[in-house]
N, C-alpha and C positions, 0 to 999 in steps of 0.2 A: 472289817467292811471297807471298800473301797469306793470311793464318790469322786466321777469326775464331775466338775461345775466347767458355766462357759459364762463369760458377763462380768457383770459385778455385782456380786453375793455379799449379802453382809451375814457376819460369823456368828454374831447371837440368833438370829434365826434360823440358822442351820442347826443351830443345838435344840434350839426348841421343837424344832418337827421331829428331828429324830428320838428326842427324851418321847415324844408324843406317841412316834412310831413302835418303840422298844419297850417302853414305860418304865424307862430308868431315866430318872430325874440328875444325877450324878453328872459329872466334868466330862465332857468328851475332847480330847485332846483331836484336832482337825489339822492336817499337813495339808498344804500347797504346794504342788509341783509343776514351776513355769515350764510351758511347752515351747521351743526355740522354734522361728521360724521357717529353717531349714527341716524340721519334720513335719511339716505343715507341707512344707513343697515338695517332701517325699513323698509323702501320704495320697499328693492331688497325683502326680507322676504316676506310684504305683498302681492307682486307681484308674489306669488307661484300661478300659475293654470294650467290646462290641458294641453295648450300651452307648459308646461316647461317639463312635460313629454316623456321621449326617449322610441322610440319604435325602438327596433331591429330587423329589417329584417333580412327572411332566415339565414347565417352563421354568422352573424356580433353576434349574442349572444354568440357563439363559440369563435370569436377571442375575442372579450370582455373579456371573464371569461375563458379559455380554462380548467382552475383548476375544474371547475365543472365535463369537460365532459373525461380527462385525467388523472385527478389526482394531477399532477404536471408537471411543465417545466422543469424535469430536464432529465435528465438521462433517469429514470423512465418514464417520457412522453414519450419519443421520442420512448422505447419498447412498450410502449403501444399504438401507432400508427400503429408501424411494426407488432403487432399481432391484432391489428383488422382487419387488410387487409389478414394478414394471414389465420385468423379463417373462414373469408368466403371462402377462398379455403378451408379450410375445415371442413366447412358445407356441399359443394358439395362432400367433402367424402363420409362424413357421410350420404348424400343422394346418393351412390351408383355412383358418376358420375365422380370422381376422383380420378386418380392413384397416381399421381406426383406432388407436391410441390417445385419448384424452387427459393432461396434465395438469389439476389444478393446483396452484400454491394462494390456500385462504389466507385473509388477512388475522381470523381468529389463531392461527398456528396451525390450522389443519393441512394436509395433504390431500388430494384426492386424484384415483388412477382410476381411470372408467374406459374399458374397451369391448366392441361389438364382436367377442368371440361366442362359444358356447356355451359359456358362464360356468360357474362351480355346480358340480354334482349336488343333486339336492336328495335325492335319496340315499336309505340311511347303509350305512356299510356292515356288512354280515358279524365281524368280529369284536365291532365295539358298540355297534346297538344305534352309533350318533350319523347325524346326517354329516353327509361329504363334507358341507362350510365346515362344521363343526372339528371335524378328521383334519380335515386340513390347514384351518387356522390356530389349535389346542396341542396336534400330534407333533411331534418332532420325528423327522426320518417318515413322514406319510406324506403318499402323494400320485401322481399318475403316470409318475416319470421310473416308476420302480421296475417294472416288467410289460407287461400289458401289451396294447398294442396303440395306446391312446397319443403316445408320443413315439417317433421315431427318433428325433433327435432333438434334443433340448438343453436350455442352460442351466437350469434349474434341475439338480442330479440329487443333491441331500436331503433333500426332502425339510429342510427347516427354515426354508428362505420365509414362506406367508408366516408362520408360526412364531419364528425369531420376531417379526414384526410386532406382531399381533404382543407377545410377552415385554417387548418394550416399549409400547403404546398403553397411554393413559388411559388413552378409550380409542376403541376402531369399530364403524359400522360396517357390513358386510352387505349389499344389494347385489340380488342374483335374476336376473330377464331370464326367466327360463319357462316353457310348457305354457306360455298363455299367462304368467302369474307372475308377483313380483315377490319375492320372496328377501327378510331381513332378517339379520341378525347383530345385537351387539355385545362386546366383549369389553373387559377391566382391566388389564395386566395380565392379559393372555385368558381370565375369566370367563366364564359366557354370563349376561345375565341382561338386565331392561336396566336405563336409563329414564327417571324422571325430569326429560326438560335435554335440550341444549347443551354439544359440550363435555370438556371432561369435569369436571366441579359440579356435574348436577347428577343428584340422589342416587345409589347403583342397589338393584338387589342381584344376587347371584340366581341366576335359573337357566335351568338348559331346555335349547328347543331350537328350530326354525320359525318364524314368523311367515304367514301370506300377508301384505299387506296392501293387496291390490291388484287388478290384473293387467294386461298387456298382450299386443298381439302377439301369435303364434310363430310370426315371422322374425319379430325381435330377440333375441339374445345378447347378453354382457352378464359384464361383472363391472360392480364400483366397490372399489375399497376404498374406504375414507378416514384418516386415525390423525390423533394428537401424539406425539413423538412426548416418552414421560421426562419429564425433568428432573424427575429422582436419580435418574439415570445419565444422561446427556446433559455434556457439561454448559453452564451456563450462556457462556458466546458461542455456542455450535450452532449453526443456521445454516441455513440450503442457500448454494450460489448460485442464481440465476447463468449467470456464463455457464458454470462447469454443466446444469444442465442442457444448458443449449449443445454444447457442445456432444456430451454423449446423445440425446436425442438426433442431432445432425451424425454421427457417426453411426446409428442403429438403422437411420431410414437407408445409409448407403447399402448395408447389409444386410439388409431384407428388401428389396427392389418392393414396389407399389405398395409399402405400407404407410399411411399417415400419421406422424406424431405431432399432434398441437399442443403449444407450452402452452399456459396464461397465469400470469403473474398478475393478482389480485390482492395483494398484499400492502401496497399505496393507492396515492388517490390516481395514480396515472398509469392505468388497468394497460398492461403487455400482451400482446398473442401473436406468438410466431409457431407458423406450419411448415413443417421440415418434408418431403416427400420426393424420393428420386429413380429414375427407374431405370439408369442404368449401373446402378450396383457398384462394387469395389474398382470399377474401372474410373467412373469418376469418382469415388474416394481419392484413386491413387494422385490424378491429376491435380484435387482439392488438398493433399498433402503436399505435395512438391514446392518446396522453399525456393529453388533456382530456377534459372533457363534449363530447360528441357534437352538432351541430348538423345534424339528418336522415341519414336512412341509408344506409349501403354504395351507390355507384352503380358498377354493375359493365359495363364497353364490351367487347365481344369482336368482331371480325372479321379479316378475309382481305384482302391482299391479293395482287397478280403480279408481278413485274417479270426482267427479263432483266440476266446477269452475264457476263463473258466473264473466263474463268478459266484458266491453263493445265492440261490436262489429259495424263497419259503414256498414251499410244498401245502399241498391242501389241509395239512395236518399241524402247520404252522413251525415247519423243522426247516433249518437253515440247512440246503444240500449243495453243496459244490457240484457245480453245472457246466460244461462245456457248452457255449455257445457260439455261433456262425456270426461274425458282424461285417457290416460295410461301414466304408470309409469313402466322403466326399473331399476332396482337394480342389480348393480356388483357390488360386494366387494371380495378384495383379503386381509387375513393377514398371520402374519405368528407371531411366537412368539421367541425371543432372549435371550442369557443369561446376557444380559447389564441392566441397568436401563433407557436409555433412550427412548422417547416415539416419532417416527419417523409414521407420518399421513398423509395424501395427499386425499384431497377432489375433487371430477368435478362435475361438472352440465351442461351434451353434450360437455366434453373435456374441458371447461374452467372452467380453478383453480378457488376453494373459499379458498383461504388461510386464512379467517376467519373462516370458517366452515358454519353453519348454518340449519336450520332445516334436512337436510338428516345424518348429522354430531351425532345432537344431539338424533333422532331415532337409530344411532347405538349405542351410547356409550350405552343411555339407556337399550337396548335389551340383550345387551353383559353382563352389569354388572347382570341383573337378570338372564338369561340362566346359566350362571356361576356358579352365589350361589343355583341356585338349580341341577346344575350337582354336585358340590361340597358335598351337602348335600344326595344326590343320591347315590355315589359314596363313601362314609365315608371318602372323603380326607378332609375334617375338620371333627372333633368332632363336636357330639352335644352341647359341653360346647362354643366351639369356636365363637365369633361374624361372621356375613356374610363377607365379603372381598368388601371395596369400590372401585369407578371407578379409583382411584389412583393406586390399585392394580394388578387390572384387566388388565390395560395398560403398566403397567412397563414393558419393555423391547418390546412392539407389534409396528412391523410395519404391517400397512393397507394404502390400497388404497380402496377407497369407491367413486366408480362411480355410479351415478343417469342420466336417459336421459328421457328427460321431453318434448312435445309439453309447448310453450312459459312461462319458469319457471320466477318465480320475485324474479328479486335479490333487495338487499334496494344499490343503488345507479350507475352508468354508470360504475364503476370499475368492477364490479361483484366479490366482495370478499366476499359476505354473500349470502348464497339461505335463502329468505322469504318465498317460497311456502309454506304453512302451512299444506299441506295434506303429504309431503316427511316425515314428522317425523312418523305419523301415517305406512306408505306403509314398508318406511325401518323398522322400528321396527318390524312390524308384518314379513317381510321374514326372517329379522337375527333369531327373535325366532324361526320361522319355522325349517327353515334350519342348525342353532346350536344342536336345541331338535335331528333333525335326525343323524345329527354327530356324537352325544354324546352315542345315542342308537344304535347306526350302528355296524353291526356285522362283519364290514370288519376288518383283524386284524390292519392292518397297520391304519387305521385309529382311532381304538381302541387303540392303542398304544399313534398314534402321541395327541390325546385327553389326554392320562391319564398323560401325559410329560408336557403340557401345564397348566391341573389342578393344579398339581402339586406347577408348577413353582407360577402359582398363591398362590397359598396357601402359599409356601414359602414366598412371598413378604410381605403377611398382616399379617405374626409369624412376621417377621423383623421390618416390622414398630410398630407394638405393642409394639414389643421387646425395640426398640428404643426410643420409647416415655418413657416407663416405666423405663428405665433405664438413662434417662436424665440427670436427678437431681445425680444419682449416679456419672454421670461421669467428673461431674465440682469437681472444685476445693475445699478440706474441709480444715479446719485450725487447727490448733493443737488440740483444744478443741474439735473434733468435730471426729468420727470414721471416717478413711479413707476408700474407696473401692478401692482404686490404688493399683498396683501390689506391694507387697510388695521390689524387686527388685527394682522399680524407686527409683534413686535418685534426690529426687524432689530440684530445684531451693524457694527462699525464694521472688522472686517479682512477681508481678503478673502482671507489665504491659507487654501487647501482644507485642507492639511496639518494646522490648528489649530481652526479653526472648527464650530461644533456647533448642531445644530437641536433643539433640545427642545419636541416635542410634546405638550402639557399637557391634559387633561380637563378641560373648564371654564371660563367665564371667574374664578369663586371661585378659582381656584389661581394665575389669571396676574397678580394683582398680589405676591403670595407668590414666587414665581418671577419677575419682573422684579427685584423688588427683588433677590432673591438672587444671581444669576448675575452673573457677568463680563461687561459689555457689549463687552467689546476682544471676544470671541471666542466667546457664547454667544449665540444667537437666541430666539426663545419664541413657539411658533407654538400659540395657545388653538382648542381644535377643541368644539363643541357636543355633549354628549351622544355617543350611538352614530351613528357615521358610518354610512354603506349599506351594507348586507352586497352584495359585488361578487362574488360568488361563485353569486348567484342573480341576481345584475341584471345586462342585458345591457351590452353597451360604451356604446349612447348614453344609456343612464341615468345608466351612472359617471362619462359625461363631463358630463351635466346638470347635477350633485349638488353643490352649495356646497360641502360643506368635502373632499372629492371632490378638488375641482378646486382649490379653497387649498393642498391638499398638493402637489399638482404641478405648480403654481404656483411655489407656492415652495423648491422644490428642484430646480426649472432647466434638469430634462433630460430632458423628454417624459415619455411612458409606453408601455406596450406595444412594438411591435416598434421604435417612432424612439426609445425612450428612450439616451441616451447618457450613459454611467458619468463620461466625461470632463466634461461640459456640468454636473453637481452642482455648487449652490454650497455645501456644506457638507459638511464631509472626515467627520462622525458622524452620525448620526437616531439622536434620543435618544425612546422612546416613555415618558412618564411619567404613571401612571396610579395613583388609588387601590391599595392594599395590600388590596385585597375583592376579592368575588366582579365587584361591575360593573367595575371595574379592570382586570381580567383578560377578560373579554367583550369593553372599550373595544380593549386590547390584541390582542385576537384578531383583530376588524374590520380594524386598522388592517395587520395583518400579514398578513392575506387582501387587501389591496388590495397593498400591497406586496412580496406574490408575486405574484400577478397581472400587476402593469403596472409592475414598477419590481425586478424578480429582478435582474437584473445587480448592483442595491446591496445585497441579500441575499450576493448569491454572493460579492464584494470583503469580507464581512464588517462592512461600517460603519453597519448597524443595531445599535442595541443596545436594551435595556430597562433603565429605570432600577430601582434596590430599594431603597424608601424606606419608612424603620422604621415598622414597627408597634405597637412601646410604647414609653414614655420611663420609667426610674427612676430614681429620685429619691434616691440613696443618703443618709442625712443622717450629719453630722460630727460625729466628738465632739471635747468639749472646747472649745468654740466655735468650731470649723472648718467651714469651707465645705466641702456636701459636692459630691459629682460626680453628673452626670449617664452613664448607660447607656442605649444607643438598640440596640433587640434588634428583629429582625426576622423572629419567627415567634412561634406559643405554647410550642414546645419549649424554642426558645432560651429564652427570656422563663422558663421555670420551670424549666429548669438553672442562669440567673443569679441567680436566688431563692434558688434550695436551698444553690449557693454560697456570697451571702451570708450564710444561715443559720448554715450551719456555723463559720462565720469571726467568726460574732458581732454581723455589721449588720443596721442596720436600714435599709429607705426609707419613703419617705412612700405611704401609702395614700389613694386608690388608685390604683393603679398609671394609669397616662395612655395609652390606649391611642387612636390616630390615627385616625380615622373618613376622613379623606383630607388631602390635601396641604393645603387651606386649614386645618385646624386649625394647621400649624404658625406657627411668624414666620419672618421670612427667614435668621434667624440657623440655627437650626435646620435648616432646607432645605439651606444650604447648607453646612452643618458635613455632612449625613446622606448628600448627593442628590447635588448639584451640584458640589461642591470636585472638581479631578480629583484632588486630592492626596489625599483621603479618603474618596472615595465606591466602592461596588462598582458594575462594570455585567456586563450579562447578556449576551454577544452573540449575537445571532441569526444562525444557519448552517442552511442546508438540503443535511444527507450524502448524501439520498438522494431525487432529484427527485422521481420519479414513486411513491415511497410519501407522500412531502410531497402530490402531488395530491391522491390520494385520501382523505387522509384530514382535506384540507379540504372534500372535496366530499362526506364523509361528516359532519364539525361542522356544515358553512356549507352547505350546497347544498342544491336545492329540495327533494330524495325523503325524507320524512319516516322512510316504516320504518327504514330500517336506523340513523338518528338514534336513535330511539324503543326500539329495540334493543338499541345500542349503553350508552344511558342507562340501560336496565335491568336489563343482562348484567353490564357492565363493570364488573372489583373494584376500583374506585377509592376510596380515601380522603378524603373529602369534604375533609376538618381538612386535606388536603396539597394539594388541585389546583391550587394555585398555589406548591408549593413548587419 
């Protein structure tokens, strides 16, 4: 007989059941055979079958993987929750049935989305016996967007945007304004059941149903969705950012013209509500994008196109049948063209961002760059000698908005950052051609104008980049042996590591023998600039590329300008701007910090500009007793007469009068470089831009061509005359 045991057995007992079992009293001789636990791990391995298999019902695949169908748990989830409940209020926009979009953020954690459409279907649907909320909030892949005729075009295509919600909410109520009645519902983790009290922590039983809980005129219709986002799920510092909402609610109302979105941030004591609402659509989008001065106006492309999709559709019998269908395609695009380099884009497909782009994306760029080279070559704004202008070109400085509205477009994933329709590249290409070609030939002047400004600009960009490639190699570094291309004026440094080396930008030739002498030649540079350089802020690119000391500066610093410039390609690891301690000093400084935001931001944003602060008085403490006295280098008039009053107090005297520096050549080099230049004892100022696009502005309010609001500005503004350079 054989006995496996599991545990721990003790041996005389074993003998005694079985003497009891056999009814032989006699010695039974009992083996132990240890089991290794490598057959223990075969045994579990072998024992892989169907049985072991997890099948996830309804939401439980949602709360399993929620990364699938959100994105992520952070932050980012938790927006993208609050805009899929969003987007079907407005769908119902966009299907003509909604005015008003309501945004609440409770202080309890709650959300609430409430819009005056048609509300959720409340009767019950044929094939699952449940009402519509119920189909809708429970189902995954159900919805109204599937076939029908209830949406023409929508954002909401998978059918699991309310449902993904609803499974990751602790608790969500459903209120439906529908037929004269108010109709409720509440749910657990995608559950349906009643709440006892307030809240997700209060009592839940499981039951299915719709509620009446009241009625309402006949005239009224919405939906309010209201949930707690579950914490089991979303990670602990995930919270909804006021901004980032504002922001997407302000880009929805551009792209649905008359629709109202009201935030209200309820969440502290100092209660927020901001109403976003605009009516004339991505045309002012495009203008409320545009970082730069404007080069010609809004050109706005709208058409149609047809194309056939073969899609499966369920038949009355509930069989999935491959189906040829008939679809239309809406195309809006708005751009406009800027004197910056940067390239500002915004893609929809029925209002929802593809911040990837994707096929509607990739028909316009296409269309754009050929319509272009052949206006270009139409027009003799390039030479026949000239190559055509690439997409790089073409888009420097373009903001666009490129809206597509599609019956049920296919994006590649539940995020919808990519449109895969593969007929959008065809439809948009062929209207931008369309509608470019008539632009271009268009006899209206203004529009004839704002074309030849844009051409233009284009063309300039791909003279510049050619320019810039070609002249690469020119503007590194040569060694003795080899011809230089540097401004004969640089006084070049002898190291070449970036790390250490430093470009001082000087006012004058009067300062650059003052400064040669001074500086460290192992590792300090001295580049003399004439007077006030060009204001680049009113002159266009091929001016700033005409302009002598212009083009000595990015010459001599290595690494292009504009969009080729390269942070890496800099032969000097600082730009030191040093300029008079006055009013022209500070003007000299301004010029030079308007070119170099302009066409050289990347050494801005690394932080390795800086200004130097070179004293404004010298005193002259005198000694007693026959002592040598010291020298005080202050650099303001405050300083300068708190270090007075000091020695007052204290009983010194200095030599009158006080030596006050009218600019850098009054000093010696000893001086300069005790004050300026030492890094061991000099202060520098670094130059940072926090905050781009207020930085524009309000160079383009100092520097830029429109005199009023300059004029304005200079006679509004409470500025301190004695400090503006403090």
């Amino acid at each position: 007989m054989l006995l496996i045991c599991c545990g721990n057995i003790d041996i005389s007992s074993i003998a005694r059941l079985f003497g009891a079992l056999t009814g032989d009293t006699g010695q039974w001789a009992i083996t132990f055979r240890p089991v290794a636990d490598k057959d223990i791990a075969t045994n579990v391995q072998d024992s892989y079958t169907a049985k072991d298999l997890a099948v996830l019902e309804g939401l439980d695949a949602v709360r399993k993987r929620p990364g699938m169908y959100i994105g992520s748990t952070d932050s980012r989830g938790l927006m993208h929750c609050l805009w899929e409940i969003i987007d079907n209020s407005v769908d119902e926009s966009l299907a003509g049935h909604c005015k008003k979009i309501e945004i609440n953020l409770e202080s309890d954690g709650s959300v609430e989305v409430h819009d005056d459409g048609r509300g959720i279907p409340v009767d019950k649907e044929p094939k699952t016996g449940l009402t519509g909320v119920e189909v809708v909030l429970t189902k995954l892949h159900a919805g109204g967007k599937f076939g029908g005729g209830s949406y023409a075009a929508s954002g909401g295509l998978h059918g699991v945007g309310a449902s993904v919600v609803n499974a990751l909410a602790s608790r969500l109520d459903a209120e439906v304004d529908r037929d004269g009645k108010i109709y409720w519902m509440s749910f657990q983790r995608g559950v349906a059941g009643i709440f006892d009290g307030d809240g997700p922590k209060a009592a839940f039983e499981p039951k299915s149903g719709l509620r009446v809980i009241g009625k309402i005129s006949s005239k009224i219709t919405g939906t309010r969705i209201k949930w707690w986002s579950d914490r089991q799920i979303f990670l602990k510092e995930a919270e909804l950012d006021l901004e980032d909402i504002y922001a997407r609610a302000r880009q929805t109302s551009y792209l649905v013209p008359g629709l109202t979105l009201v935030v209200n941030d309820n969440r502290t004591k100092t209660k927020t509500s901001e109403t976003f609402f605009h009516k004339s659509g991505i045309t002012e989008y495009c203008n409320f994008l545009q970082p730069d001065e404007a080069v010609g106006d809004v050109i706005r492309i709208y058409g149609t196109g047809h194309y056939q999709e073969t899609v499966p559709v369920l038949d009355d019998k509930g069989h999935m049948v491959s189906t040829e269908v008939e679809r239309d395609m809406e195309v809006d695009i708005a751009m406009k063209w800027g004197n910056g380099f940067e390239t500002t884009q915004r893609s929809f497909v029925n209002i929802i961002a593809t911040p990837k782009g994707g096929t509607h994306v990739l028909g316009f760029e296409r269309a754009l760059v050929k319509v272009v080279n052949e206006a270009l070559r139409s027009t003799k704004t390039l030479a026949n000698k000239e190559i055509d202008v690439i997409k790089d070109d073409v888009i420097e400085g373009l903001t666009a908005v490129v809206t597509v509205r599609m019956s049920e477009p296919q994006f590649e994933g539940q995020t919808k950052e990519v449109l895969g329709t593969a007929a959008a590249t065809r439809i948009v290409s062929a209207v931008v051609a369309d509608k470019m070609k008539e632009y271009f030939n268009t006899s209206k002047r203004i529009d004839k104008a704002n074309g030849r400004l844009m051409l233009e600009k284009i063309a300039a960009a791909s003279r510049t980049r050619i320019s810039a490639r070609a002249h690469k190699d020119l503007q590194r570094r040569k060694n003795a042996l080899e011809s230089s291309s540097l401004p004969t004026k640089l006084s070049d440094c002898r190291s070449e590591d970036v790390t250490r080396t430093e470009l001082f930008i000087v006012e004058g030739d009067s300062a650059l023998g003052t400064t040669k002498a001074a500086r460290n030649s192992e590792f300090q540079a001295i580049l003399p600039i004439r007077g006030k350089i060009l204001n680049v802020q009113k002159a266009s690119l091929s001016q700033m590329l005409e302009d002598k000391e212009c083009g000595s500066i990015i010459q001599v610093i290595g690494a292009g300008s504009g969009k080729s410039f390269e942070l890496d390609e800099a032969r000097y690891g600082r730009v030191i701007l040093m300029s008079d301690a006055d009013v022209d000093g500070a003007h000299i400084r301004c010029l030079l910090l308007t070119l170099m935001y302009r066409y050289m931001r990347p050494l801005i944003d690394a932080g390795r500009v800086f200004a130097a602060i070179p004293p404004l008085h010298r005193i002259e403490v005198m000694g007693g007793g026959g002592k040598k006295g010291e020298y005080i280098y202050t650099y303001s008039d405050d300083e300068m007469k708190k270090i007075t009053a000091d020695l007052k107090k204290t009983g010194k005297r200095w030599k009158e009068p006080i030596q006050r520096y009218k600019g850098l050549g009054e000093m010696d080099a000893d001086q300069l470089r005790e004050t300026t230049m030492d890094p061991d004892a000099r202060t520098l100022r670094r130059i940072t831009v926090s905050d781009a696009s207020a930085a524009e502005a309000m160079f383009e309010l100092l520097m830029g061509s429109d005199v009023a609001p300059r004029k304005e500005f200079i006679a509004n503004a409470e500025i301190d005359r004695e400090h503006i350079d403090a």
